[in-house]
C-alpha positions as CSV (number, residue, x, y, z in Angstrom):
1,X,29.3,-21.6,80.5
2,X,26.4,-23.4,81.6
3,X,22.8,-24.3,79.2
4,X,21.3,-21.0,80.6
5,X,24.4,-19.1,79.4
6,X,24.7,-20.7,76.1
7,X,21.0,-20.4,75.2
8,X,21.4,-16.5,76.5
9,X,23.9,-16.1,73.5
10,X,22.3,-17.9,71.0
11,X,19.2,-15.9,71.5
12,X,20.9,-12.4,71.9
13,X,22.5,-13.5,68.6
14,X,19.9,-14.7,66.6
15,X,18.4,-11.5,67.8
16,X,20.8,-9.0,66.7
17,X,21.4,-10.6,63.2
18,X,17.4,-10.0,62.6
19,X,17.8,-6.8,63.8
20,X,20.7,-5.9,61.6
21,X,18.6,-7.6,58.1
22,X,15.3,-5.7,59.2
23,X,17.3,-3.2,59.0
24,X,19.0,-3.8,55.9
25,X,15.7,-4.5,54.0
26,X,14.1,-0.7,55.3
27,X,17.4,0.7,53.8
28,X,16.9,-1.1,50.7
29,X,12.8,-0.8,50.5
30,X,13.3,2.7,50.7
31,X,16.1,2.8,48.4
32,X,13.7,1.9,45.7
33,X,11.1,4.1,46.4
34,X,13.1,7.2,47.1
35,X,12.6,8.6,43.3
36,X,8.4,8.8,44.0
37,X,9.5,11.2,47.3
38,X,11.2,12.8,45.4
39,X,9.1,13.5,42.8
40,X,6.9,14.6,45.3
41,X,9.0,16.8,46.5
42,X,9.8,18.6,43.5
43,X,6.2,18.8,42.6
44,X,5.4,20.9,46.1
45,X,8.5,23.1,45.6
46,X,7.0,23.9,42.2
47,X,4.0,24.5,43.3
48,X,5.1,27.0,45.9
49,X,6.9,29.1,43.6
50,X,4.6,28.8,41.1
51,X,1.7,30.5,43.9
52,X,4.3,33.1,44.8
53,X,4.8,34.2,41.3
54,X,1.3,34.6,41.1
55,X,1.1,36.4,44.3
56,X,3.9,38.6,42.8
57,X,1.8,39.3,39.2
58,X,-1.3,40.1,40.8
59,X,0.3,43.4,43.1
60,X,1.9,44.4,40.2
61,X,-1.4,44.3,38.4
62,X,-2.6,46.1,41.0
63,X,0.3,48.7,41.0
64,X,-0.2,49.2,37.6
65,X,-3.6,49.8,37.8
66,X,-2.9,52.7,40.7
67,X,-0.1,54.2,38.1
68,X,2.5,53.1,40.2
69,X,5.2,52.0,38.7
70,X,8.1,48.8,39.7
71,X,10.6,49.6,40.8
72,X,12.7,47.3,38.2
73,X,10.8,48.7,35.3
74,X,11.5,52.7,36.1
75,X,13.9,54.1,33.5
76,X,16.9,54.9,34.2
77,X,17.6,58.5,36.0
78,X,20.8,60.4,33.7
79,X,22.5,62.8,35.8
């Protein structure tokens, strides 16, 4: 192997091992912070059905106020 080679290897060395603990630190950075994106998370999805439950009340309001009656809240027909 001659200087050029060796310097070649040493430097595509050095190289990957700081590639392999940036990536290590990300993993573990995030690993730490992945309960606030979470939490985030969570919050949106109950915000969302939170909205659609209001979307839900309000045309039933409205139903009600036309006389029409849900479906789910119709007696039962005997036959």
């Amino acid at each position: 192997m001659t200087r050029k080679d060796k310097l070649l290897v040493a430097f595509f060395g050095v190289t990957a091992f700081a590639g392999f603990a940036s990536g290590v630190h990300h993993l573990a950075h995030h690993a730490r912070h992945h309960h606030h994106r979470r939490a985030a998370f969570e919050q949106r999805v109950a915000e969302v059905c939170v909205e659609a439950a209001r979307r839900v009340d309000a045309s039933e309001g409205s139903a009600r106020a036309r006389g029409v009656v849900p479906e789910a809240q119709r007696p039962a027909r005997s036959e």
